[in-house]
N, C-alpha and C positions, 0 to 999 in steps of 0.2 A: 100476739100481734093484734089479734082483733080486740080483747080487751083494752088496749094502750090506744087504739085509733077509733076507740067508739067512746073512751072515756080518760084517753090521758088530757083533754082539757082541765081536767077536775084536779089533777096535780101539780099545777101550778102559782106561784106566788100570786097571780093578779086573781086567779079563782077563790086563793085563801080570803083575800079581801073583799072579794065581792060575796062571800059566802059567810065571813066571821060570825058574825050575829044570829043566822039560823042555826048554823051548826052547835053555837054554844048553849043556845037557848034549849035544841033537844039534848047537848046533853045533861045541864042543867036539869033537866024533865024527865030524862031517862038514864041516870050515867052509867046504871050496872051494862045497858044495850048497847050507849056508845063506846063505854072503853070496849067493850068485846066485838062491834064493828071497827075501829079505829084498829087493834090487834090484828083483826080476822085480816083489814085491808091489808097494814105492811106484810104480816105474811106472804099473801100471793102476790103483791109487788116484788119482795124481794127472793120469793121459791120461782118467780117465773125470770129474774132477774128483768125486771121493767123501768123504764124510768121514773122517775117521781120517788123511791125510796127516803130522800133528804129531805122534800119536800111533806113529805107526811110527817116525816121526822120531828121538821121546825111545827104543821101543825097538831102534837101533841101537846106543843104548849102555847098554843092559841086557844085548846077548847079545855084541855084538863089543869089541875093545880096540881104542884109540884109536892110528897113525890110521886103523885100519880102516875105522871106525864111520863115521869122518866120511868117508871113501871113499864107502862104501858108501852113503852118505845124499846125498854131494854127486851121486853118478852116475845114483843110482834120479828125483831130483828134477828133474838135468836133463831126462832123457831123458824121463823125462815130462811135463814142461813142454812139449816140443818137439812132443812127437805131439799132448798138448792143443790147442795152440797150428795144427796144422796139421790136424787133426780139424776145431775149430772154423770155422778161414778156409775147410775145402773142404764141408762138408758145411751149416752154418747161418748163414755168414756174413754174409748182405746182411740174412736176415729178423728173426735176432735184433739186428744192428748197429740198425735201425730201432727198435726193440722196447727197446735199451735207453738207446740217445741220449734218447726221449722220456720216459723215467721214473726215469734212474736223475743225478742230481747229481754222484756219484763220475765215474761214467763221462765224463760230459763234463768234469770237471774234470780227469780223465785225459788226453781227447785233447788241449786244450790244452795240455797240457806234451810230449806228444808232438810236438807241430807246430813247438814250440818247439826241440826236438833229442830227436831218439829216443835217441842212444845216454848220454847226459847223463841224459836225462829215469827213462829206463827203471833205468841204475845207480843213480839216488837213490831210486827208488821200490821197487826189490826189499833195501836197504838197511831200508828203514821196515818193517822185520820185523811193525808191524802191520796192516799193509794184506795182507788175504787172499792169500795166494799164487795160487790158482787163479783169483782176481780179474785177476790182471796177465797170466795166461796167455790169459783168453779176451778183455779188452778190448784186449790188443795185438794179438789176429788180428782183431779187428772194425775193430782201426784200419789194416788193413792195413802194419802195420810188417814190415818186411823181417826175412825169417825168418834170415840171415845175423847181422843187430844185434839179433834177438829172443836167438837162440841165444849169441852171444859175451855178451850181459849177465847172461844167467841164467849161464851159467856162471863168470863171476866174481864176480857180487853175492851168491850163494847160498853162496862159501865160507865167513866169518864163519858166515852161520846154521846151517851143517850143522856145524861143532862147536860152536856152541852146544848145540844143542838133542841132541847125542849126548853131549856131556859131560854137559848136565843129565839123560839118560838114563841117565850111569855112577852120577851122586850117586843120582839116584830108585833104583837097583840097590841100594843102601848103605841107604838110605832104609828101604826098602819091604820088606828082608830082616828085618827084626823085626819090624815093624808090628802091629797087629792087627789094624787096619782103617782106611778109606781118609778120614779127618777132617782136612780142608784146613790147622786150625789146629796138629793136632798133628805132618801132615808137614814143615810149616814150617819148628816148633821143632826139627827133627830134624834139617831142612838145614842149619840155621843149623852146627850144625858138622861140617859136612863139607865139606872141603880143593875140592871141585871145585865150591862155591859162590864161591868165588875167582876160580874161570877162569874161570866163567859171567859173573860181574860185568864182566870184563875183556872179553871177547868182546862182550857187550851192551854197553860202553861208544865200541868200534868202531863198533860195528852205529847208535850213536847221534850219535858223530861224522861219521863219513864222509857222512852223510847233509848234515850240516848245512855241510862242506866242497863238496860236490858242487852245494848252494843255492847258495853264495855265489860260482860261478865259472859257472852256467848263466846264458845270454844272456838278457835281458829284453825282449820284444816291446817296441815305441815304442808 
């Protein structure tokens, strides 16, 4: 909490743009430093489950080239998922598992397909790029899923997203260098042509099939 309210200004899309040019310029100057603070960041964003996770996300490819960006975005997200993920099972894991079995719908809708196959379960769910990232890290340590098939899912189902969302970080880079200010309607029309709104499609259109492949070969309770 006190890291998010002394410094989640810094996480947001109007920061990214008011910030583009220095940031690039030291990594430019220093890239071994930046990619391993850019890393180091999404780590304790996403081990402490913070906001700005996405936001870091898109800027990996505002400051790094591709596949850097997506390196750097696939390794910062694992590793924090993992510690998320083990944070939660050691430190609040029975009182909050109680706490959210009885009020949360998601969750329980979660475990059953867990029971059903975790390793199955968990690739089509980190696929569904809309279901909260930080959501999947802390309901698989409540369901006590093996930190082994936690870890090998996250790190294959989060590759799609991590160049998504660093390529939509390269166009937003293209974007948001003229701009004049931050109106959803007119960034839009801006992306609309820029050549990495291509990939993006292409990338989300994986991100939206393999899901619906991964349904139709998971085993069905009697």
């Amino acid at each position: 909490l006190y890291l998010y309210l002394n410094y989640g200004e810094y996480l947001t899309m109007a920061a990214l743009q008011r910030h583009q040019h220095d940031v690039a310029a030291f990594a430019a100057a220093w890239p071994r430093a930046a990619g391993a603070a850019y890393v180091g960041g999404l780590v304790v964003v996403i081990a402490l489950s913070l906001p700005g996770a996405t936001v870091l996300s898109f800027a990996g490819g505002f400051v790094f080239p591709q596949p850097w960006a997506a390196l750097y975005a696939w390794l910062g997200c694992t590793v924090g998922a993992i510690l998320c993920f083990l944070l939660v099972r050691t430190v609040v894991g029975s009182f909050l598992r109680r706490r959210v079995s009885a009020h949360s719908p998601l969750f329980r809708r979660f475990a059953a397909g867990v029971q059903e196959n975790q390793i199955a379960y968990l690739l089509w769910i980190r696929y569904m790029i809309v279901v909260p990232f930080c959501f999947v890290n802390v309901a698989a340590a409540l369901l006590e899923v093996r930190a082994g098939v936690f870890a090998f899912t996250t790190a294959v189902a989060i590759i799609p997203g991590s160049l998504l969302y660093t390529t939509a970080g390269r166009g937003l880079a293209d974007v948001l260098a003229d701009a004049a200010e931050l109106r959803p309607a007119a960034l839009l029309w801006r992306a609309l042509g820029n050549r990495d709104v291509a990939y993006c499609a292409l990338l989300l259109l994986v991100c939206i099939c393999v899901p619906l492949a991964l349904r139709a070969v998971r085993p069905k309770r009697d």
